[in-house]
DODREN-777765 format. One line per 8 residues: number of its first residue (from 1); their letters; for each residue x, y, z of N, C-alpha, C, O. Coordinates in steps of 0.1 Angstrom, whole numbers, always signed. Layout:
// DODREN-777765
NUM	A	X,Y,Z,X,Y,Z,X,Y,Z,X,Y,Z  ...
This chain:
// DODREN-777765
1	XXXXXXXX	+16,+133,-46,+4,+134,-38,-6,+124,-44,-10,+122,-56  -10,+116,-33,-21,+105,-42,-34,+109,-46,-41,+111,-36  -41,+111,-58,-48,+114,-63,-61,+104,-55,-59,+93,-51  -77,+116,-52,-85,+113,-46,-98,+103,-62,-106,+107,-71  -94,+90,-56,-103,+82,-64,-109,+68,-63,-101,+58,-63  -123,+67,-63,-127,+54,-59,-134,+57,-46,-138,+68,-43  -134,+43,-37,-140,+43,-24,-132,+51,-18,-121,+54,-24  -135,+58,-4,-129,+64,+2,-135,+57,+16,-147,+57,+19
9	XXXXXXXX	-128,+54,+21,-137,+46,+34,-132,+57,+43,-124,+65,+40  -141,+58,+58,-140,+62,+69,-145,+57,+80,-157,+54,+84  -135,+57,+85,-134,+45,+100,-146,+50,+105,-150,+61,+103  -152,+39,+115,-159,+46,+124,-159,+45,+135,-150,+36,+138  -165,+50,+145,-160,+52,+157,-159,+42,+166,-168,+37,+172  -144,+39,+167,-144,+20,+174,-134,+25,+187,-124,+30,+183  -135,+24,+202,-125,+19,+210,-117,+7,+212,-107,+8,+220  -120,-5,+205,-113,-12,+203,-108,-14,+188,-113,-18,+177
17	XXXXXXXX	-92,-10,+193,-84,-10,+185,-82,-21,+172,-80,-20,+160  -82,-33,+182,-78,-45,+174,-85,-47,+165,-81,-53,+155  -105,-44,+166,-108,-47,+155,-109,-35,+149,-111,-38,+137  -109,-23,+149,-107,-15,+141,-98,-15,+134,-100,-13,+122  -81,-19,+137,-71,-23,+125,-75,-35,+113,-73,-34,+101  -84,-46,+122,-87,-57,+111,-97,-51,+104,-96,-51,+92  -110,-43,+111,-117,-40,+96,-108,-37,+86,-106,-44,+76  -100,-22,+91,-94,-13,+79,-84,-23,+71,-81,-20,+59
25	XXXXXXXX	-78,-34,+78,-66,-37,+65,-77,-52,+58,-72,-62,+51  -90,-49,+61,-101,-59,+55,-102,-46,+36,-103,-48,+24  -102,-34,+45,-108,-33,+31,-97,-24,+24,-97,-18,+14  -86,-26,+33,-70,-23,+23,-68,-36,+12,-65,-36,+0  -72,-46,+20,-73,-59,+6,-80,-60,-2,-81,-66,-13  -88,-51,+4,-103,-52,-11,-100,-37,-21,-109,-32,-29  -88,-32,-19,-82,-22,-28,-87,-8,-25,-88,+0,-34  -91,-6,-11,-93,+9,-9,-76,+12,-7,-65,+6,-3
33	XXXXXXXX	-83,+27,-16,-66,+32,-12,-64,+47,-4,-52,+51,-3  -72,+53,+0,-77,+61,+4,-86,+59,+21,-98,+57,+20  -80,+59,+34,-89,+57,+42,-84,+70,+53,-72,+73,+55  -98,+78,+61,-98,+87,+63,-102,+82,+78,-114,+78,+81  -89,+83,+90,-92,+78,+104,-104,+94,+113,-102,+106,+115  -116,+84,+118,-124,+97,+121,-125,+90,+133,-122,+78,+134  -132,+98,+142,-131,+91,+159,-135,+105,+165,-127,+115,+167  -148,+103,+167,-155,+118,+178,-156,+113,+186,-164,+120,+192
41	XXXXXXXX	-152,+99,+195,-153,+99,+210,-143,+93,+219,-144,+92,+231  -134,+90,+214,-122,+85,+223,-116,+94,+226,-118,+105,+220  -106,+94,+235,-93,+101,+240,-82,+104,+230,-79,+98,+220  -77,+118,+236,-63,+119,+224,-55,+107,+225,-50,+103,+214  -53,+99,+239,-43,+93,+239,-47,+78,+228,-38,+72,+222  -58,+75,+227,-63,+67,+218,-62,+70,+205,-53,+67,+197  -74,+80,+204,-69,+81,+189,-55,+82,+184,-53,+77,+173  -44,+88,+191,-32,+90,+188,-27,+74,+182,-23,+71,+171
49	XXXXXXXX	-29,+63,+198,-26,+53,+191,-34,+46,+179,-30,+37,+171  -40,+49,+179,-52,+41,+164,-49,+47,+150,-53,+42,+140  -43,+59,+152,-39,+64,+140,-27,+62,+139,-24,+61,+128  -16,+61,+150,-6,+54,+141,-7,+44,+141,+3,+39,+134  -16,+33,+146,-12,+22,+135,-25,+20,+123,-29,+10,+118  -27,+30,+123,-38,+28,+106,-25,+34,+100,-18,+26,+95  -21,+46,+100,-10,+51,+88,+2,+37,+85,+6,+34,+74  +5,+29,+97,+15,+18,+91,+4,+11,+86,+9,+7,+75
57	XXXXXXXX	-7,+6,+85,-15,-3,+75,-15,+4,+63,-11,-1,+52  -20,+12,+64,-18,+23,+47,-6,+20,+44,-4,+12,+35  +2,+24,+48,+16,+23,+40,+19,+9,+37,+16,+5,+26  +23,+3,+44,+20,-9,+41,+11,-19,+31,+16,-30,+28  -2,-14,+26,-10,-16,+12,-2,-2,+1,+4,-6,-9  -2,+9,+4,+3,+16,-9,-12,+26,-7,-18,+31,-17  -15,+29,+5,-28,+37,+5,-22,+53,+15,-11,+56,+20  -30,+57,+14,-32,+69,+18,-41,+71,+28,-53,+69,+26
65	XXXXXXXX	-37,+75,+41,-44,+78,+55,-42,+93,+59,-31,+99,+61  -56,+100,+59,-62,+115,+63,-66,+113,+75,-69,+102,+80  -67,+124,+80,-72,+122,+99,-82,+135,+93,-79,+143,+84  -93,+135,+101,-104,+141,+102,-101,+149,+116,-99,+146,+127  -102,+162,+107,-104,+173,+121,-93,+175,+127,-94,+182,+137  -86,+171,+126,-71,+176,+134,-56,+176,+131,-49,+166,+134  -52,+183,+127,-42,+189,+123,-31,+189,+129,-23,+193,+120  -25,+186,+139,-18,+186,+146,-17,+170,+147,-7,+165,+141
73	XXXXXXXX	-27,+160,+153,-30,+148,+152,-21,+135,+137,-16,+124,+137  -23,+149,+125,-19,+141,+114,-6,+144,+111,+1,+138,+103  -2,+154,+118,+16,+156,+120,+23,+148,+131,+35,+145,+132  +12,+146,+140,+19,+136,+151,+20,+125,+145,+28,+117,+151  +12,+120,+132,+15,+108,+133,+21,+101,+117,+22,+90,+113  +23,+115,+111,+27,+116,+96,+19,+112,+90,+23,+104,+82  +5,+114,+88,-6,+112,+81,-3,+117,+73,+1,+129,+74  -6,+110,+57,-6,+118,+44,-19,+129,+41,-21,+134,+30
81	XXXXXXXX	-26,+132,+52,-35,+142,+50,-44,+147,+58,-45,+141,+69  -52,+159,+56,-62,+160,+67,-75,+163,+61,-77,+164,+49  -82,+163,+69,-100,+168,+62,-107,+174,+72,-109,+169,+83  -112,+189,+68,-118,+197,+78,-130,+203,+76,-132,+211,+67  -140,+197,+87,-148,+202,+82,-155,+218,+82,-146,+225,+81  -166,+224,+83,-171,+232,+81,-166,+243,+96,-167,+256,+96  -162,+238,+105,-160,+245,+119,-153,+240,+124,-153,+238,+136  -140,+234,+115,-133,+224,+120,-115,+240,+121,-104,+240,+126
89	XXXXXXXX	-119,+245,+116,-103,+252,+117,-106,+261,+101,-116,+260,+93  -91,+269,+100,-90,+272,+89,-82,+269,+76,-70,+272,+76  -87,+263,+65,-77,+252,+53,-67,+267,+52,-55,+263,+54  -67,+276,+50,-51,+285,+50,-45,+278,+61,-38,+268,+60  -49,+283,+74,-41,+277,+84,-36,+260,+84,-25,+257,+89  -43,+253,+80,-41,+238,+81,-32,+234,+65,-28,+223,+62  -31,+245,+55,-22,+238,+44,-9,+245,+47,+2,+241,+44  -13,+256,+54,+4,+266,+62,+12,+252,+69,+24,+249,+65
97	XXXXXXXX	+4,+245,+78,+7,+237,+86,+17,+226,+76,+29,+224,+74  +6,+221,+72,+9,+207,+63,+17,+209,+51,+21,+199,+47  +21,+220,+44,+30,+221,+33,+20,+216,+22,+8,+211,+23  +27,+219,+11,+19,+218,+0,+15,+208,-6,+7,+208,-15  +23,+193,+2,+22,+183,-9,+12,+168,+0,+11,+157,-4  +5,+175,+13,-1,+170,+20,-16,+170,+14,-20,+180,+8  -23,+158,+16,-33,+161,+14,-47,+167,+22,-49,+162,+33  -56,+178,+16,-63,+186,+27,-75,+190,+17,-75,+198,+7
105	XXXXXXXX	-88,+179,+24,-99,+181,+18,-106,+192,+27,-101,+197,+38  -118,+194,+19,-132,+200,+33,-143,+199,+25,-147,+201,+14  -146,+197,+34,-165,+192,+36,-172,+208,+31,-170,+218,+38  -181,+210,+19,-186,+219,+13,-202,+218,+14,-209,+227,+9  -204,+210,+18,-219,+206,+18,-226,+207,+10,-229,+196,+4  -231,+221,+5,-243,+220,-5,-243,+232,-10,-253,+239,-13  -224,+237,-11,-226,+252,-16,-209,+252,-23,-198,+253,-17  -211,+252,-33,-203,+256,-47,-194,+272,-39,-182,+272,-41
113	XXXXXXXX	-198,+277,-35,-186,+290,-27,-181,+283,-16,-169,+284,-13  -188,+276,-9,-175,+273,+2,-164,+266,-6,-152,+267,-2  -168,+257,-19,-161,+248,-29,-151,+258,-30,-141,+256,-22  -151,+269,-38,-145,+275,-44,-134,+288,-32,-123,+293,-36  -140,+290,-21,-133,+297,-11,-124,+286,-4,-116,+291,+4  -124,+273,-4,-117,+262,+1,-106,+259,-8,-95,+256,-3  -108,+260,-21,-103,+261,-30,-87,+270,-30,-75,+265,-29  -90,+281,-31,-85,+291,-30,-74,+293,-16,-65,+300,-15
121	XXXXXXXX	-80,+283,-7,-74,+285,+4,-61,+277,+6,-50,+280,+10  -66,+263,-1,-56,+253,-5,-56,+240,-6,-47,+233,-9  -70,+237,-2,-78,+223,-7,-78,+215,-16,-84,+218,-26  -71,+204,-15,-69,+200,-36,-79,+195,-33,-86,+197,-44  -91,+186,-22,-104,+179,-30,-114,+189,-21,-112,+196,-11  -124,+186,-26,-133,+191,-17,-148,+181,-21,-150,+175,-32  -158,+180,-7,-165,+169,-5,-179,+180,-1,-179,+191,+5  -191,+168,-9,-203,+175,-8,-214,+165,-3,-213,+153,-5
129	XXXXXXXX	-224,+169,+2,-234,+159,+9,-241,+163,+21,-232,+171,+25  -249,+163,+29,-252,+145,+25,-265,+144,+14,-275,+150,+12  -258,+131,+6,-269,+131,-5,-285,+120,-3,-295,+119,-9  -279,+110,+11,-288,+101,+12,-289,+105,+30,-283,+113,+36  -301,+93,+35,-303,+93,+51,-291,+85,+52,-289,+75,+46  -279,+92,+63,-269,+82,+73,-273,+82,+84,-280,+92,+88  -271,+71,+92,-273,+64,+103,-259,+74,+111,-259,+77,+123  -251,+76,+105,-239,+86,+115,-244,+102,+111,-237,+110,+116
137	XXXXXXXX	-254,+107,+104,-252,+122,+107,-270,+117,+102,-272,+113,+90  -279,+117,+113,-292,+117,+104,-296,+127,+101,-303,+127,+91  -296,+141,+111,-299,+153,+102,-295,+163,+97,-298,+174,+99  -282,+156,+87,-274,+166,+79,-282,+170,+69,-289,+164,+61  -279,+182,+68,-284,+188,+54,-285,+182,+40,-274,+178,+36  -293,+181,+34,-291,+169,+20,-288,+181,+9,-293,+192,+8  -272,+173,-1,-274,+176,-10,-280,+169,-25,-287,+159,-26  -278,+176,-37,-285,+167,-46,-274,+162,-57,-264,+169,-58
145	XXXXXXXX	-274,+153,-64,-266,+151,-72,-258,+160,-83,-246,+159,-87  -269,+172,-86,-262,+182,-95,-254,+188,-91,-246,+193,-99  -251,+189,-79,-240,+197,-72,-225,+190,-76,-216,+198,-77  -223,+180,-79,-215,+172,-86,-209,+172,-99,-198,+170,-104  -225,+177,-104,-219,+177,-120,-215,+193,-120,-208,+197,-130  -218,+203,-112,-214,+215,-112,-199,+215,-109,-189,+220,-114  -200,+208,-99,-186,+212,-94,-171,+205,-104,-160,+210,-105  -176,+194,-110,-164,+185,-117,-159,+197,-132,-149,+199,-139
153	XXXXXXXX	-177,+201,-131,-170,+212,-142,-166,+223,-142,-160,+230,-151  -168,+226,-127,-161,+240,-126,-149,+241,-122,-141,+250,-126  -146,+230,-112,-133,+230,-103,-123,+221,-109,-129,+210,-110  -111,+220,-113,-106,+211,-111,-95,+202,-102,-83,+202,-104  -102,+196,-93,-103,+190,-84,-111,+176,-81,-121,+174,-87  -106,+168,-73,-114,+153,-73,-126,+161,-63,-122,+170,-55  -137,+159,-63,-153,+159,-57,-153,+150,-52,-146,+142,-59  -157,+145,-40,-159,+132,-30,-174,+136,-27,-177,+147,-22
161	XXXXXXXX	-184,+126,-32,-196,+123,-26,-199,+119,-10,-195,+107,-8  -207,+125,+4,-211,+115,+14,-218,+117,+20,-222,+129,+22  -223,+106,+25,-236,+108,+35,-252,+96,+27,-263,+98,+21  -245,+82,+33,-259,+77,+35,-256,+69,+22,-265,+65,+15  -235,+67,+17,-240,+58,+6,-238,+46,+4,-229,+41,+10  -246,+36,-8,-242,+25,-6,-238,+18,-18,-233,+26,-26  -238,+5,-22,-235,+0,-32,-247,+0,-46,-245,-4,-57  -262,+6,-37,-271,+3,-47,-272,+20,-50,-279,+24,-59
169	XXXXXXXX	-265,+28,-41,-269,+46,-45,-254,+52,-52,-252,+63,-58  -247,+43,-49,-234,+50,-52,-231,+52,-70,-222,+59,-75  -240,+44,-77,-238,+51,-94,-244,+60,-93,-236,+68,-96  -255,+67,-91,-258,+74,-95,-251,+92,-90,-253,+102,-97  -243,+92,-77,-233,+97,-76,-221,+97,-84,-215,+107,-84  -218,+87,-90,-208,+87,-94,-208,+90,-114,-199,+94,-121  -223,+87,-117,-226,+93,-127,-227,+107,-131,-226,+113,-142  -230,+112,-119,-234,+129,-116,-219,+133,-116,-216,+143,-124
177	XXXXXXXX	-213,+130,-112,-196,+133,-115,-187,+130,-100,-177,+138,-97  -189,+122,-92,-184,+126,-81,-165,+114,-87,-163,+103,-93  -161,+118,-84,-145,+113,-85,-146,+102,-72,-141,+91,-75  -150,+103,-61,-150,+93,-49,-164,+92,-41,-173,+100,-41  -163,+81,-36,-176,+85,-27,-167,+78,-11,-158,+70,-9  -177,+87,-3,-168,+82,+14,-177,+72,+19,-189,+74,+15  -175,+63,+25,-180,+55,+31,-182,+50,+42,-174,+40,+43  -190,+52,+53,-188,+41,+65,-194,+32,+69,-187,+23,+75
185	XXXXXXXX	-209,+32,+67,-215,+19,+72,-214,+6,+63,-208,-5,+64  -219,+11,+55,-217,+3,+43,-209,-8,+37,-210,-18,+30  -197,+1,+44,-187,-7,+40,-180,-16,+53,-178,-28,+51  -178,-9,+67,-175,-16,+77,-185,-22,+83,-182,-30,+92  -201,-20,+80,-209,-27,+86,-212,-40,+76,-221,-49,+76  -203,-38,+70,-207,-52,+55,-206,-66,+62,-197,-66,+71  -211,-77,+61,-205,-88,+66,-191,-93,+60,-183,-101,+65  -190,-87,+47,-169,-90,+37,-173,-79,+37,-184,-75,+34
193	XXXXXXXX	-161,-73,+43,-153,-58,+43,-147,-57,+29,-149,-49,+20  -140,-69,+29,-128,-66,+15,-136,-70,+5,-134,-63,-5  -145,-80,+3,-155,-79,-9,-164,-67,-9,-167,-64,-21  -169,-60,-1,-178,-45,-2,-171,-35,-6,-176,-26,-13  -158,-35,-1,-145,-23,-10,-140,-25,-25,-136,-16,-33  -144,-40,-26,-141,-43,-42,-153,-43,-48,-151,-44,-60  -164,-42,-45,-174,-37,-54,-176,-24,-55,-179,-21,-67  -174,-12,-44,-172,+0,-45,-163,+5,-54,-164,+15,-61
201	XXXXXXXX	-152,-4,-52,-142,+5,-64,-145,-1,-76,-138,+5,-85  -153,-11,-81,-153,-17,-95,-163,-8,-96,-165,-6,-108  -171,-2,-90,-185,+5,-98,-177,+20,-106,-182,+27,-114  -162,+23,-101,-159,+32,-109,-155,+28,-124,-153,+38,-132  -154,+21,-127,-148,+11,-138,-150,+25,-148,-141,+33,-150  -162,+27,-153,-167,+31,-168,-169,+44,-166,-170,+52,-176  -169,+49,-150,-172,+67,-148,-164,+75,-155,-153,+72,-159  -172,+87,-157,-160,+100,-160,-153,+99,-173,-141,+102,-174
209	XXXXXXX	-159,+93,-183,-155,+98,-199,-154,+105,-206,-149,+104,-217  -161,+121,-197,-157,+135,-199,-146,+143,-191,-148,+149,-181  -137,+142,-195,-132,+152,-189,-138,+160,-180,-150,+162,-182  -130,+168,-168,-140,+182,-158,-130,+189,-169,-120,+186,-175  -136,+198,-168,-132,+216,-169,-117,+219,-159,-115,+212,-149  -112,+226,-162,-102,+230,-154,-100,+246,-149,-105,+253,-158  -97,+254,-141,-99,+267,-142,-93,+274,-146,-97,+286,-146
């Protein structure tokens, strides 16, 4: 199972395919290894095709492709994982699905019990935010950085930071303890895709010289 660390990009919502493949294998070069295909407005029959061919670009770099929100979607198309969010389904039901060696985050927002009841359910990461203003969810609930350092020490599990981050907010997430931060504007709105992925992942360089806690 590939361990959740560094940038975590997340597509955003493109109908056109072709350049949605070129961003993503833009910032497979710039050493994301981790990209999470999301799409709240196309057709199944679309997304269907757009996620299989992001999973052959992932494989093809040595990365790892999660589908957001659907479960069934990431078996159609042998996605190495899923991510659900808060009303998205149930993580028992979605790790029953996926077997044990699949990966299956969820979105916890700004509460250390959903952390830990996700946990339990069968989540190896779980993700907190939003910590800044995004231009894709502007009135999500804000979390704060301590939620981070709570969690790295309580859980052991990778923490994924999102919501609103960028190259100039993302240490201080990552200082707080976050193991990844998710990305979308930032990084696909960058004018170099694959230079904006290689500074996101160089900013982890020196993070996390404490150990988390384990339970």
């Amino acid at each position: 199972m590939n361990r959740i660390h560094g940038l975590y990009a997340v597509t955003p919502d493109d109908a056109d395919s072709a350049r949605l493949a070129d961003h993503v294998r833009a910032a497979l070069e710039g050493g994301t290894r981790i990209v999470q295909y999301r799409n709240k407005v196309s057709d199944a029959p679309l997304r269907r095709y757009q996620a299989t061919a992001l999973c052959g670009l992932c494989r093809a770099h040595g990365a790892a492709l999660i589908v957001n929100d659907d479960v069934d979607l990431a078996i159609a198309v042998e996605a190495d994982g899923v991510h659900l969010g808060g009303e998205d389904g149930s993580i028992a039901a979605a790790r029953a699905r996926l077997g044990p060696h699949k990966l299956l985050g969820a979105s916890c927002y700004r509460s250390l019990d959903n952390a830990a009841r996700a946990i339990a359910d069968g989540a190896d990461h779980i993700a907190f935010g939003s910590f800044f203003v995004s231009t894709v969810k502007p009135g999500a609930v804000r979390s704060t950085p301590s939620i981070l350092t709570e969690a790295r020490q309580k859980f052991g599990v990778p923490v994924v930071a999102i919501g609103g981050i960028t190259l100039d907010n993302a240490p201080t997430l990552i200082n707080a303890g976050a193991d990844s931060v998710a990305v979308i504007t930032a990084l696909f709105g960058a004018p170099d895709i694959a230079r904006a992925a290689r500074e996101f992942n160089a900013l982890f360089g020196n993070a996390h010289e404490t150990k988390p806690k384990t339970l």
